[in-house]
N, C-alpha and C positions, 0 to 999 in steps of 0.2 A: 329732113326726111319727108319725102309725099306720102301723105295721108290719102292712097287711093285705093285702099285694102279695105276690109271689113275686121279680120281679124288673121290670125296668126300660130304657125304651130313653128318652134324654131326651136332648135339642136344647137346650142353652145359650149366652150369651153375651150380648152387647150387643145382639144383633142379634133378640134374644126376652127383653128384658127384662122384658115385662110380658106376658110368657105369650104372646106373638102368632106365628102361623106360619101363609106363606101359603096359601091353601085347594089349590094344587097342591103344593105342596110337603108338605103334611101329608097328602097322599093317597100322593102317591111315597113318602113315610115309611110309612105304614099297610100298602101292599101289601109293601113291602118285609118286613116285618115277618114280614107274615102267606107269604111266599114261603119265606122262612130259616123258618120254623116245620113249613112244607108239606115241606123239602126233607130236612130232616134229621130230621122222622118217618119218610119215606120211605128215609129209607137204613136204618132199623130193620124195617121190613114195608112194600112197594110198596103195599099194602091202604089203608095207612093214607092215603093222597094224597085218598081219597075221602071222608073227613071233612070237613065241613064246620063250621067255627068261628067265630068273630070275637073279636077282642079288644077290653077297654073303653079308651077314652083318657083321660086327668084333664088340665088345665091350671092348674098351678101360677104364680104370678104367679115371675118369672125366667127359668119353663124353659117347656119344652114336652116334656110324656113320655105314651109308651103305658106304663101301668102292665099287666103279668099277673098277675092275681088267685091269689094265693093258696091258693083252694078251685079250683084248676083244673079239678080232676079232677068236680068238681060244676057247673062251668061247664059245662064239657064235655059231659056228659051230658043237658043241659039244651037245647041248642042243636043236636045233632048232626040235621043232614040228614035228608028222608026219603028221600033216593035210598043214603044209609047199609047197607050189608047186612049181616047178622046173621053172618056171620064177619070182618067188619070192627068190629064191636065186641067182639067173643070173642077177635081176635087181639091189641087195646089191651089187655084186662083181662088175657088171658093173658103178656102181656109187664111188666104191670107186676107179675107177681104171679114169675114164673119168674124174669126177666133182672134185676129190682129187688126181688128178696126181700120180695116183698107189700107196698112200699113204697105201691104205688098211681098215680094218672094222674100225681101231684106229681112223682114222682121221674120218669117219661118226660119231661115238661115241663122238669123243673131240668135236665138231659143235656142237653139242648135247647140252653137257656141257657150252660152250659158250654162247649158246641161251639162256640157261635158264637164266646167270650171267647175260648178259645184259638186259635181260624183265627185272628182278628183279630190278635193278639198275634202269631203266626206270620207271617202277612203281612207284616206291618211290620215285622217279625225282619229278611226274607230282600228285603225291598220288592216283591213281587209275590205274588199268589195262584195264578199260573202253576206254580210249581214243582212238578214229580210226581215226580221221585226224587231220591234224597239218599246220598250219598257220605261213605266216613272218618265215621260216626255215631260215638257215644259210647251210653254204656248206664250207667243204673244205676236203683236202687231203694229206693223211702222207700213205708215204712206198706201193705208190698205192693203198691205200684202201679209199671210199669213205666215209667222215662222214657227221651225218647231226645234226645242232646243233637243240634242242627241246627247245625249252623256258617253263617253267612252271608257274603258276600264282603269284610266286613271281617276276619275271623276270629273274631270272637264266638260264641258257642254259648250257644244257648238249647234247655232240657230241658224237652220239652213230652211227655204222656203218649201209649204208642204209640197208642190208639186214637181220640185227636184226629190224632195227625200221619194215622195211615190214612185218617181220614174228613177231611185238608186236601188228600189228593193225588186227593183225587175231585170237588172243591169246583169247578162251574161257575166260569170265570174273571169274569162278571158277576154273580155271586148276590149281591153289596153292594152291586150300582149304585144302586139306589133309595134304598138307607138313606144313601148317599153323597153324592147328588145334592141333597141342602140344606145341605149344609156348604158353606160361604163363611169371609173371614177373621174376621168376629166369632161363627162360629159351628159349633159341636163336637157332634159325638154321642158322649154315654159311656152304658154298657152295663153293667149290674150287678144283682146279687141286694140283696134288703131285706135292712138289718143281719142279721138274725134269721135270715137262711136261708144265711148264709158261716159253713159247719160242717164241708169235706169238706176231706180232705187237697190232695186235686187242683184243687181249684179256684185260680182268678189273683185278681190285683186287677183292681179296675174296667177295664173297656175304653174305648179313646177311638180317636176318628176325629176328628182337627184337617183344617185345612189345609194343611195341611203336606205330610201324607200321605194328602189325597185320591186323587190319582190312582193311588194302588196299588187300589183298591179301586173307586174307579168308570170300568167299562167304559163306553165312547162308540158310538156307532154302526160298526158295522163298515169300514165304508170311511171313518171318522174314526180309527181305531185305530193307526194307525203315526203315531207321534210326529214331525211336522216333517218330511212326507214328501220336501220340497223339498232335504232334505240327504242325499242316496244316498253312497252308501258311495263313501270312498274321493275325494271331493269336497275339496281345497281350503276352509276358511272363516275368515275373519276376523269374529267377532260381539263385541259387545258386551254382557257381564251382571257377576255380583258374584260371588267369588270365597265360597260358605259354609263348609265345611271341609275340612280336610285330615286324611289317613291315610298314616302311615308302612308300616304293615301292608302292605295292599294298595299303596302308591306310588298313589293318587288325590288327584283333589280334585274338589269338588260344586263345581260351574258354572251359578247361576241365569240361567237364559235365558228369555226371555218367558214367563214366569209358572211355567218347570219345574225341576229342578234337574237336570243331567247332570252324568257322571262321567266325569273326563276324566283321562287318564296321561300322563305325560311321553314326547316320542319317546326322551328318553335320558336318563340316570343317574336320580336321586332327586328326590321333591317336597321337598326340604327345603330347598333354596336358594332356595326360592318361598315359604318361610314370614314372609316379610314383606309379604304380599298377601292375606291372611287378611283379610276382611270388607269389603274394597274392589273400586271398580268397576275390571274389567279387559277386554281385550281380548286375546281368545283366538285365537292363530294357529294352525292344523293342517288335520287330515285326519280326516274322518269316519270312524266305524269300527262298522259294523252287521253284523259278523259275529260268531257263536253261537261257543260252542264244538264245535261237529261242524263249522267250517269253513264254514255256508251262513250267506250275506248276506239275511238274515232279522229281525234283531232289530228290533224294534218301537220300540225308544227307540234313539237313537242316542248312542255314546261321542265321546270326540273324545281324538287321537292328535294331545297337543300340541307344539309346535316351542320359542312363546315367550309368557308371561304379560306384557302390558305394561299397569301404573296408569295410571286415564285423567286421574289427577287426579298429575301430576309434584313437584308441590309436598310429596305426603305425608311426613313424615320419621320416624313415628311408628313402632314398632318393632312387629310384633305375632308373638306365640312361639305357630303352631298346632299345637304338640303339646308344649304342661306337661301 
């Protein structure tokens, strides 16, 4: 492979096996693209929004990828706008040269790239792009870059650098829908720099958007937004999905329900007498529970405040331990 790229957004799987992606969906991908590019130039200089750019695309037989070229910074120049003004080019060149130590257009672009890897990784941390403040942090520091560790409701902590976590508490909660919005189950969008250009202390591994964890990332139409509207808070239900895992930590367990995963608690004692339900179809007895922590009945995805887990399939005898 020629390493003449900067980095990479690419759509794989069975479902693009031979390089195919449909003509709307590869458009949702492209503006996406080019939206997260627009967005967080802009959080560096408002100015810069009025740049005018394109990116090239390559179609590789397996995947489907917008490759960013490498000589960006001579793309760029190349293309820009004539409604362009001449302190909107003075303030790029002046930024790459002050805030990037004359690194040039490459290193605003690679930031770029960066940003987006670690919102991504952070999302999927905490399972939403929602979150704007952050509580009990941790701190430390490698190769003089500051990191801050994020705890997320399992109690895991993940140490993401401050000035990604700053620019994740300001991140439009749809700025991924587009790039999101062609992921299906054979098919993933990973996110990454050419071999050649993973040289920074701070930087992550590749980024991925599966299925799995679409729905953190792609926003719906606003009056499609509250998840399962038909279950208000505080509602009685008896539903039927599959039990995916369980946390002693928190006392939950992930409840796949019509294509989503909810997180559901015990009305009383521990999930751990229910650890023989682990990966099996159950029926979920309880009570709705869509309120925030400030007390208001608001949340958007609904919990469930369960009574009694019961296998729909009685016959099972097979033992299974959700928490070696």
């Amino acid at each position: 492979m020629n390493e003449d790229y900067l980095a990479y957004f690419k759509y794989s799987g069975e479902a693009v096996e031979n390089g195919y992606l449909d003509l709307r969906k590869s458009a949702d991908a492209l503006n996406g693209i080019d939206e997260l590019f627009r967005y967080f130039l802009t959080q560096q200089d408002p100015e810069l929004a009025k740049i005018d750019f394109e990116i090239p695309a390559r179609v590789r037989k397996g995947s489907w990828e917008a490759l960013i070229p490498e000589n960006i910074g001579e793309w760029l120049q190349l293309i820009l706008g004539t409604g362009v003004t001449t302190y909107t080019v003075a303030a790029l060149k002046e930024m790459a040269k002050s805030d990037f130590k004359d690194a040039g257009f490459k290193t605003v672009f690679k930031k770029i790239i960066k940003s987006i890897k670690w919102c991504i990784q952070l999302a999927k941390h905490l399972g939403t792009t929602r979150k704007k403040s952050f509580d009990n942090v941790k701190f430390k520091e490698e190769n003089g870059i500051q990191f801050i560790g994020v705890m997320n409701e399992n109690g895991e902590i993940l140490f993401v650098p401050k000035m990604y976590l700053e620019l994740f508490t300001q991140l439009p909660p749809s700025i991924f829908s587009k790039l999101a919005k062609p992921i299906e189950p054979e098919r993933e969008l990973s996110i990454d720099f050419a071999d050649d250009e993973k040289n920074d202390a701070d930087d992550t591994t590749e980024a991925t958007i599966s299925y799995a964890n679409k729905d953190i990332f792609y926003a719906k139409d606003e009056e499609e937004e509250i998840l399962f509207p038909e279950l208000e808070h505080g509602m009685y239900v008896e539903i039927d999905g599959h039990v995916t895992r369980g946390n002693e930590n928190s006392n939950t367990i992930g409840f796949q329900y019509s294509g989503h995963i909810l997180t559901c608690y015990p009305e009383q004692g521990n999930i751990s007498k229910e650890k023989t339900k682990l990966f099996t179809n159950c029926t979920i007895k309880g009570f709705i529970d869509r309120q925030d922590k400030k007390g208001v009945y608001i949340e958007k995805r609904p919990r469930i405040r369960f009574l009694e887990l019961i296998p729909l399939d009685s016959s099972l005898n097979k033992q299974y331990d959700m928490f070696e």
